[in-house]
C-alpha positions as CSV (number, residue, x, y, z in Angstrom):
1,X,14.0,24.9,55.0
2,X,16.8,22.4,53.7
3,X,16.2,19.5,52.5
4,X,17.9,15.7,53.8
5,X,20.0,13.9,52.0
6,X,18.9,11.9,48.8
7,X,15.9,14.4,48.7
8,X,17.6,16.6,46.0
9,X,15.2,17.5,43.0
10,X,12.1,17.7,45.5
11,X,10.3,20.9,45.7
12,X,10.1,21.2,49.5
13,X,7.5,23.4,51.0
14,X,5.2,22.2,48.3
15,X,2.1,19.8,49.3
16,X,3.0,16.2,48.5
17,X,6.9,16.9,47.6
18,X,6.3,16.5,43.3
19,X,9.1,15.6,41.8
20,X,10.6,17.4,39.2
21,X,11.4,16.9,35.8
22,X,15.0,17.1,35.0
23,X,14.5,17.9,31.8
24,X,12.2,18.9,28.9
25,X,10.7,15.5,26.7
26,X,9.8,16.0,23.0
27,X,11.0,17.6,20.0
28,X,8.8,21.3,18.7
29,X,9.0,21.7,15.2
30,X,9.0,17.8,14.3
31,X,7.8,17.4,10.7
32,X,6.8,14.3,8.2
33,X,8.7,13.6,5.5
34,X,8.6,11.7,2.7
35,X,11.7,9.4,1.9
36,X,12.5,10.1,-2.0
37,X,16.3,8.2,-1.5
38,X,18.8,6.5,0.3
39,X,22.3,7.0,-0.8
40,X,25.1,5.3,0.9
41,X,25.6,2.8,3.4
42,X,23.4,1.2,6.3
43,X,25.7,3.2,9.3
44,X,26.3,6.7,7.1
45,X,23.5,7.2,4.8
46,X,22.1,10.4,3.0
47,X,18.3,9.9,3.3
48,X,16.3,12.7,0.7
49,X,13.1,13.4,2.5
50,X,10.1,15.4,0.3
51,X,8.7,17.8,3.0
52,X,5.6,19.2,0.9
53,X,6.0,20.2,-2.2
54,X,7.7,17.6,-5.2
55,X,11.1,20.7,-4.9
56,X,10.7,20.7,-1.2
57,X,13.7,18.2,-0.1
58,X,15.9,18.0,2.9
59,X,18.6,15.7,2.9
60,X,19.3,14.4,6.6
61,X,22.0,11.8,7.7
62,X,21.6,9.3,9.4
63,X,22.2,5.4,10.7
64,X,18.8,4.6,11.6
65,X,17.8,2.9,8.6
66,X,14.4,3.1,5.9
67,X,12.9,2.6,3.3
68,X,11.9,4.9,-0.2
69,X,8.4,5.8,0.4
70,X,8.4,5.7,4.2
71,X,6.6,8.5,6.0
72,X,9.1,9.5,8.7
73,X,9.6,12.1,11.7
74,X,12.4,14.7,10.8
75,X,13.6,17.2,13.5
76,X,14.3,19.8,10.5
77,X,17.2,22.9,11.6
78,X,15.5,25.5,14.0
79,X,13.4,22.6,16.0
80,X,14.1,21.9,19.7
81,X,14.2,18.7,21.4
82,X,14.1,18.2,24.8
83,X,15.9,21.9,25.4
84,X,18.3,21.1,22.8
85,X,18.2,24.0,19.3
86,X,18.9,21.7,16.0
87,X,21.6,22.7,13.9
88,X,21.2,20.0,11.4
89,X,18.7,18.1,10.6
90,X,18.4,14.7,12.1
91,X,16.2,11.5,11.7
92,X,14.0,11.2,15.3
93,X,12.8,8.1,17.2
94,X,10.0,7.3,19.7
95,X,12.0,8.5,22.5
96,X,12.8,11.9,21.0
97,X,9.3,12.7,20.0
98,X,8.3,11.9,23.4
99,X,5.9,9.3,22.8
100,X,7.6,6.9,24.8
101,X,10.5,6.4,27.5
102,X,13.4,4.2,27.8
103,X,16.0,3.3,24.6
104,X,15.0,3.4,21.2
105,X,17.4,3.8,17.9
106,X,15.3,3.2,14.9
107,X,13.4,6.3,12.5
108,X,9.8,6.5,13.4
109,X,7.4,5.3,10.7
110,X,4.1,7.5,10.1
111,X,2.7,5.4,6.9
112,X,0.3,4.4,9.5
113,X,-1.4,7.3,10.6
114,X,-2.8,9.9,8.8
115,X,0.1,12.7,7.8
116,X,1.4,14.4,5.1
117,X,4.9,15.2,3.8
118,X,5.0,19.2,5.7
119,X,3.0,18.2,8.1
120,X,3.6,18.3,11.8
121,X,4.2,15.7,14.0
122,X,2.0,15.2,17.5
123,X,3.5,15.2,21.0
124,X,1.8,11.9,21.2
125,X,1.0,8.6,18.9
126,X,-1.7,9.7,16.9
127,X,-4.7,7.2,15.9
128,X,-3.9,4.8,13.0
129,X,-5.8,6.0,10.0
130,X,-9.1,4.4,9.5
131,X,-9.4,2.0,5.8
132,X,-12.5,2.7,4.2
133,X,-14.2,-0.4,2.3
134,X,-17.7,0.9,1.1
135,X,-20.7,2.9,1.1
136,X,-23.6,2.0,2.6
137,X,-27.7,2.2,0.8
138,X,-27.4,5.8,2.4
139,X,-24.3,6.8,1.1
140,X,-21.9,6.7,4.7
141,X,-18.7,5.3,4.3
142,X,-18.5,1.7,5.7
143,X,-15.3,1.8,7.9
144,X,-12.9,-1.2,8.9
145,X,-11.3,-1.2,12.5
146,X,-9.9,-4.1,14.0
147,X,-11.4,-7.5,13.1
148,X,-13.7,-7.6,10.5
149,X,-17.4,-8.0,11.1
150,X,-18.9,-11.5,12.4
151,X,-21.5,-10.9,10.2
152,X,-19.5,-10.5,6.6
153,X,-20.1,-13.4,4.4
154,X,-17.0,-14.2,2.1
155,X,-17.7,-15.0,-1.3
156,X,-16.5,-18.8,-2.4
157,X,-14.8,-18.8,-5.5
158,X,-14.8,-21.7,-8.2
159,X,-11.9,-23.3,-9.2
160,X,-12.2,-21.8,-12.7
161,X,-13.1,-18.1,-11.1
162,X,-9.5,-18.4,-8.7
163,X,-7.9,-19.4,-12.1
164,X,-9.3,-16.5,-13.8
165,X,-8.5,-14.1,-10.9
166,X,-4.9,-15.8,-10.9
167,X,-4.2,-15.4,-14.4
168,X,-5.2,-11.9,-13.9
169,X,-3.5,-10.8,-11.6
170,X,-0.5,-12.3,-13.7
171,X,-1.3,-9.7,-16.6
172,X,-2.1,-6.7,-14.8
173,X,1.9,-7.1,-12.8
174,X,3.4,-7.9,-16.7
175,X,1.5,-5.0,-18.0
176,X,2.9,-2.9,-14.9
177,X,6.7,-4.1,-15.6
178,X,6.2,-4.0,-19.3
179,X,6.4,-7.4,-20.0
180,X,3.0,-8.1,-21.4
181,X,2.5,-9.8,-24.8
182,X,-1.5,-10.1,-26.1
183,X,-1.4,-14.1,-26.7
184,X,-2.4,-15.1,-30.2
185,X,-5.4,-17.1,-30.9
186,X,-4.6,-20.7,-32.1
187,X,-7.1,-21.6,-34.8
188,X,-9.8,-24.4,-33.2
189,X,-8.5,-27.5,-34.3
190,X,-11.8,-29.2,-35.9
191,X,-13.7,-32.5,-35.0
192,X,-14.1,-35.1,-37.6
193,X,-17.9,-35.5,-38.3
194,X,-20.2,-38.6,-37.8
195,X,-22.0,-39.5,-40.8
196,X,-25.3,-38.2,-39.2
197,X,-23.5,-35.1,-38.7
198,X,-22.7,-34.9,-42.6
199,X,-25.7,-36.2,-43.8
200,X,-27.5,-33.0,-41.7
201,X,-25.1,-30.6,-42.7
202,X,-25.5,-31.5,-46.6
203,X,-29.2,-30.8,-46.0
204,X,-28.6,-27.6,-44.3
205,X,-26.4,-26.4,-47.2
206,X,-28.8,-27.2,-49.6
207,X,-31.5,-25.0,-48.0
208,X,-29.2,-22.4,-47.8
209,X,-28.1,-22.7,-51.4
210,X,-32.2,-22.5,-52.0
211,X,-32.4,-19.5,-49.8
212,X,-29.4,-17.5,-52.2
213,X,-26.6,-18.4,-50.5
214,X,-25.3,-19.8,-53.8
215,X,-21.6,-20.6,-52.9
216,X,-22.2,-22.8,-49.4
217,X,-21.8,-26.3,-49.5
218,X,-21.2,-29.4,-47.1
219,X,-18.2,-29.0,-45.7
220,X,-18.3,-25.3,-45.1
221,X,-21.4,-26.3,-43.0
222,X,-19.5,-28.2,-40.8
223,X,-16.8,-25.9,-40.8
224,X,-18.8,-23.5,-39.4
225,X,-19.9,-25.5,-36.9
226,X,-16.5,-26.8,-36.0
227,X,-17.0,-30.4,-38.0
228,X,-14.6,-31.8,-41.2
229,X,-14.9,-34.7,-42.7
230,X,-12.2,-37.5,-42.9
C-alpha cells in the first residue's frame, strides 16, 4: 500500500497511523560533574569538572557559561546523544538530556537535586532534594517542602538579641577571611561617689580590716564597687 502525499514518516498498515520519531532524544552515559575551574573567556572557556574522585578531572570546552562549584551534566567521550557517539567531551543542556524540547543553550545545573560528582544523570528532571530542618520527640527527620508550615511560630527577637546576632555574624565572616582581631577590654571608667556612698564604704572597710583583711581601706572599697572619690 503507498502512502499520499504529505503522509511520509507514517507507518501505514498500522492502527491509528503513529507517527514516528525521526530521531533518538537524550544523551546515555551523561554524568555530574563537579566544576573545579574556569579558565579563559565567556565564548571559549576550559571548564575542569571533578567527576568522583578529588584526581578524577575532565576538562571540557565550552561557551555555555558556570560557575566553580556548580554541579553540571557532562556528556563525557564514549556517550551517545540522540544517535550521535561523543568524541570529546561536551557541556549538555535541557534539550540534549532530553528533559525538555525546543531551544536551549545554557549548561544544566544539578546543585538542586540530589547527585554526585560520577554520578549518572536521569532521562528525566529528577525531584529537587528534600532540606531537612529537625528531628521530631521520636527521632524522624522533620522535612521542608514548599511553604513552610501555617502552624510554625517565628521567634521575635529583641533589639539587643538582633544586635547580638548582627555582630556575630560580623565575627564569624572576619574569622573566615582572617581578618579577625579579639577587641581589648577598655578599663570601666569609675563613678564618683556620693557621700553616703563613702561614708558606707569606709564602714565596710573597716569590718573587713576587723575580719583580717589588714591592707583594705575606703577607696579600694569603692573601687571595687566601681566608686572614686573626687
Amino acid at each position: 500500500m503507498s502512502s499520499s502525499k504529505g503522509q511520509e514518516g507514517l507507518n501505514v498498515g498500522v492502527s491509528g497511523n503513529p507517527t514516528l520519531k525521526d530521531e533518538l532524544t537524550g544523551c546515555a552515559g551523561a554524568l555530574v560533574g563537579l566544576v573545579e575551574s574556569i579558565d579563559g573567556p565567556r565564548k571559549n572557556q576550559k571548564v575542569t569538572l571533578r567527576m568522583g574522585a578529588p584526581d578524577d578531572l575532565l576538562i571540557v570546552d565550552s561557551n555555555f557559561g558556570c560557575n566553580v562549584g556548580d554541579f553540571i551534566a557532562v556528556a563525557p567521550a564514549g556517550s551517545v546523544i540522540g544517535d550521535l557517539v561523543v568524541s570529546k567531551p561536551k557541556l549538555l543542556d535541557e534539550v540534549q538530556l532530553g528533559w525538555t524540547s525546543g531551544s536551549s543553550n545554557c549548561s544544566v545545573r544539578l546543585n538542586a537535586f540530589d547527585l554526585l560528582p560520577g554520578d549518572s544523570v536521569p532521562s528525566t528532571r529528577p525531584e529537587k532534594k528534600k532540606k531537612v530542618k529537625e528531628v521530631d520527640a521520636m527521632g524522624n527527620e522533620i522535612v521542608e517542602e514548599g511553604q513552610e508550615s501555617l502552624f510554625t511560630t517565628k521567634v521575635k527577637l529583641t533589639k539587643e538579641e538582633k544586635l547580638a546576632a548582627k555582630k556575630e555574624k560580623a565575627k564569624q565572616k572576619a574569622i573566615k577571611n582572617g581578618t579577625w582581631v579579639e577587641p581589648t577590654e577598655e578599663p570601666e571608667e569609675l563613678k564618683i561617689a556620693s557621700k553616703k556612698e563613702i561614708k558606707l564604704a569606709r564602714v565596710n572597710a573597716k569590718k573587713r580590716r576587723e575580719k583580717g583583711e589588714d591592707d583594705v581601706d575606703t577607696d579600694q572599697e569603692l573601687e571595687e564597687n566601681g566608686l572614686q572619690q573626687e
